[in-house]
C-alpha positions in Angstrom: -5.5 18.3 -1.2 -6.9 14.5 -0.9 -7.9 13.2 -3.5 -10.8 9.9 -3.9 -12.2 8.0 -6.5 -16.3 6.8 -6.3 -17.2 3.3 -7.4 -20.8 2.4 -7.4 -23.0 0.6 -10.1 -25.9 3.1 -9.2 -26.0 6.6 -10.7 -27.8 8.0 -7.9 -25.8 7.0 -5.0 -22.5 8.2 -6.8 -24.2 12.3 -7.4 -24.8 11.9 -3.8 -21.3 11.2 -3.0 -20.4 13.8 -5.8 -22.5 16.5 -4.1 -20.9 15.3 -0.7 -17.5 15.2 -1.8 -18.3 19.2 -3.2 -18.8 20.2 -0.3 -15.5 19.0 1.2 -12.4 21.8 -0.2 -9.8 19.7 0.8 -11.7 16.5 -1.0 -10.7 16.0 -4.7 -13.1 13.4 -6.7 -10.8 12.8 -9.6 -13.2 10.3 -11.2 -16.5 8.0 -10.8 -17.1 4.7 -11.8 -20.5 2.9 -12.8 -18.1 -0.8 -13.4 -15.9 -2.8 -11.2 -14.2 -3.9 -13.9 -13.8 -1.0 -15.7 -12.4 0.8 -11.9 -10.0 -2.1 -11.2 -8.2 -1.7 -14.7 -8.4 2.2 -14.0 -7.5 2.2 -10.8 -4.4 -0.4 -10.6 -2.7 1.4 -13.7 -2.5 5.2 -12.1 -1.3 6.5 -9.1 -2.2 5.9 -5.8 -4.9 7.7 -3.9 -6.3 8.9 -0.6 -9.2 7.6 -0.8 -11.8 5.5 -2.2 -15.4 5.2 -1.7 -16.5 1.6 -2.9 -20.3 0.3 -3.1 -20.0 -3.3 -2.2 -23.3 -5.6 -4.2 -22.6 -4.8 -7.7 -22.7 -6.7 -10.7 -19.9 -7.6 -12.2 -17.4 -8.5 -9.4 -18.7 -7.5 -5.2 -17.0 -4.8 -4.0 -15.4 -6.6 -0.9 -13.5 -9.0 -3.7 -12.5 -5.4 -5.6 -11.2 -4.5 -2.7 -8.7 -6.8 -1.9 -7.7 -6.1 -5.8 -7.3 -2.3 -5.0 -6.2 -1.7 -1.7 -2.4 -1.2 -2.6 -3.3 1.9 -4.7 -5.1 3.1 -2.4 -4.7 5.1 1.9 -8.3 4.4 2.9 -10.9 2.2 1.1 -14.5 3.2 2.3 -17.4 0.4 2.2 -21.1 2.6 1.0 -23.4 -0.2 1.1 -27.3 -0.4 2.7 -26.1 -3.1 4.0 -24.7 -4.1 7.8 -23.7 -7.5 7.1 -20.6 -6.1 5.3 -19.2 -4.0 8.2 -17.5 -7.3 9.4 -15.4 -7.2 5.8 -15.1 -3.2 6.5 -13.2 -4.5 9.8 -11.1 -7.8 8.3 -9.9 -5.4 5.4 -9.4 -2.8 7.7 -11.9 -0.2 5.6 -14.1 2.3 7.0 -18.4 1.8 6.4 -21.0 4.3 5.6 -24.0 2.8 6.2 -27.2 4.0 3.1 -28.9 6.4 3.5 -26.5 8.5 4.9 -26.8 12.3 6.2 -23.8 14.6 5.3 -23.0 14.8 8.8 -22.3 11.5 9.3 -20.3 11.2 5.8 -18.2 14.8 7.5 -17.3 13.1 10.7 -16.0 10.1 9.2 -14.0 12.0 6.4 -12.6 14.6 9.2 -11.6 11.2 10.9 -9.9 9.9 7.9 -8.2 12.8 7.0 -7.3 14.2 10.5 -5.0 10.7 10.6 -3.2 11.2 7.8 -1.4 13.8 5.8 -2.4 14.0 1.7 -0.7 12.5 -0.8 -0.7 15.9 -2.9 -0.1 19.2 -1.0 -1.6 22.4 -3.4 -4.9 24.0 -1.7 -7.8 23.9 -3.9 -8.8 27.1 -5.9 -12.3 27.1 -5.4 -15.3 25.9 -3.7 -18.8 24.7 -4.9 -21.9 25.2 -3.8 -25.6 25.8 -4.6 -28.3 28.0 -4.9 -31.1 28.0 -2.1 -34.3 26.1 -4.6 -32.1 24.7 -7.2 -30.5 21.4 -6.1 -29.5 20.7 -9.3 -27.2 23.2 -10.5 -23.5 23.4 -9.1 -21.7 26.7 -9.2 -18.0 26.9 -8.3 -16.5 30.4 -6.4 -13.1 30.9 -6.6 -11.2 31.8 -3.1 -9.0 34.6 -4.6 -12.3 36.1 -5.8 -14.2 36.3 -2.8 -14.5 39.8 -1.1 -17.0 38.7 2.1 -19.5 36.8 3.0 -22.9 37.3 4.6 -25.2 35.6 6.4 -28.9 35.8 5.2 -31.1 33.7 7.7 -30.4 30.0 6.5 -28.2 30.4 3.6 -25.4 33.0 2.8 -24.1 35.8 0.3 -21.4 35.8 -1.1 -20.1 39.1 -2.6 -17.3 38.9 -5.0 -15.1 40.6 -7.5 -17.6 39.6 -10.2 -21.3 39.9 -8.6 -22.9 38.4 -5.8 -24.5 34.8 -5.6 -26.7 33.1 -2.8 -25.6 29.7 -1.3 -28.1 27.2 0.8 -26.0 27.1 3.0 -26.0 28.6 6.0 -22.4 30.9 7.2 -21.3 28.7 9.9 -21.5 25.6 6.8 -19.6 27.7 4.5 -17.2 29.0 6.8 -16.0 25.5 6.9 -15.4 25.3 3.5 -13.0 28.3 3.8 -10.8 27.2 6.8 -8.0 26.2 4.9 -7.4 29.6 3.6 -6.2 32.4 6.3 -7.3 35.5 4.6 -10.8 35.2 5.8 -11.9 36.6 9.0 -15.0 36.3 11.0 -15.6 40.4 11.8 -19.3 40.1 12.8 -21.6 37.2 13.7 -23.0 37.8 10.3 -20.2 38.7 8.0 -16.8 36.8 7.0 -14.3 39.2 5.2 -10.9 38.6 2.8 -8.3 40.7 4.4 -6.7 41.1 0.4 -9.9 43.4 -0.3 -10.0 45.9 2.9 -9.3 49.0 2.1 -9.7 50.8 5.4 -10.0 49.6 8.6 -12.0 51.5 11.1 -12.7 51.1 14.6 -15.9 49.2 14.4 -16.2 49.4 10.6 -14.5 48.2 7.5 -14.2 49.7 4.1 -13.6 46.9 1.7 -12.6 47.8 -2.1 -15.5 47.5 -3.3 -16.7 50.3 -1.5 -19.2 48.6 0.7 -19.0 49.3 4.7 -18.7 46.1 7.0 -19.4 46.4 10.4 -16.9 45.4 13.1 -18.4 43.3 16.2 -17.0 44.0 19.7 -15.6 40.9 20.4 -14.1 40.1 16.5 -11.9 43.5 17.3 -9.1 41.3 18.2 -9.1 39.5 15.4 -8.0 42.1 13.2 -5.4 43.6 15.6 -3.5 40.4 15.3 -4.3 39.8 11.6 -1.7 41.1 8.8 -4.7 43.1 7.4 -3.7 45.9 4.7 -4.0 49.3 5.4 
């Protein structure tokens, strides 16, 4: 797990990077901050981190002037700013730069960059995943792995069918597939459907019978999946 602080003196900007960040499972926001000052006497009296995402015009103390104060407790410091005059500081101090506004693609390939250099400081998988509901943009809901039985994909979003009900995400399956890499108990059986091999209960030639009793079907060219997976029987 990496974990990352957020730093920015504009409430808006940091739920962005919040919602971002949620959307990452190997991406632990252990806190936001709203004050330079306040983050500098936070931040050089803990541990160190793997990142940090810093906004750079802020009241108080500039963000490029924080960072020079910082960047021994910290891997990676990452400029957010709306503005390109700073990428030259992103390059002196040797920082990354995400440019505002920013899409989440562009905020995924430059995390998967980050990360795919370096190995985290803190090595326990995370437990669960958030996500929300397709309409509600608001409201964050968190589904734990373990809990998980498959998934389903349902045009532009997904299902996900668990030990304790079922809840729609707005995302689609090939999005939150990626936010269950990490963990090797899911398998892709169909174009549609994404299973955890700790909740079959038969396994079938072109069909699966999951604990729940529900009936998954099998695609032709997922077969081989499962005869090399260490599926229960």
């Amino acid at each position: 797990m990496f974990t990352c602080y957020a730093i920015d003196d504009e409430q808006p900007a940091l739920e962005i990077l919040k919602d971002y960040i949620g959307y990452k499972p190997n991406l632990s926001l252990l806190r936001t901050f709203d004050s330079p000052l306040i983050a500098q006497d936070f931040i050089v009296k803990n541990e160190v981190v793997d990142i940090i995402f810093l906004d750079v015009e802020m009241p108080e103390m500039n963000g490029v002037e924080l960072a020079k104060l910082i960047k021994h407790k910290t891997r990676k410091i990452v400029f957010v700013t709306a503005h390109t005059r700073y990428a030259y500081n992103s390059i002196e101090l040797e920082t990354d730069f995400l440019l505002k506004p920013f899409a989440f693609a562009r905020f995924n390939n430059l995390i998967d960059k980050i990360l795919g250099a370096v190995s985290p400081l803190t090595k326990s998988k995370s437990d669960s995943f958030l996500i929300k509901k397709p309409g509600d943009r608001t409201t964050k809901h968190y589904v734990k792995f373990k809990d998980i039985i498959y998934l389903e994909s349902k045009l532009r979003h997904t299902k996900i069918k668990t030990v304790k009900g079922e809840i729609m995400s707005d995302q689609p399956l090939s999005k939150t597939k990626q936010l269950i890499n990490e963990h090797d108990c899911f398998l892709q059986v169909h174009r549609s459907f994404i299973i955890s091999a700790n909740y079959i209960r038969v396994l079938g030639h072109n069909i699966l019978i999951m604990d729940n009793d529900e009936i998954i079907p099998v695609g032709r060219s997922y077969r081989s999946i499962l005869d090399k997976s260490d599926t229960k029987s």
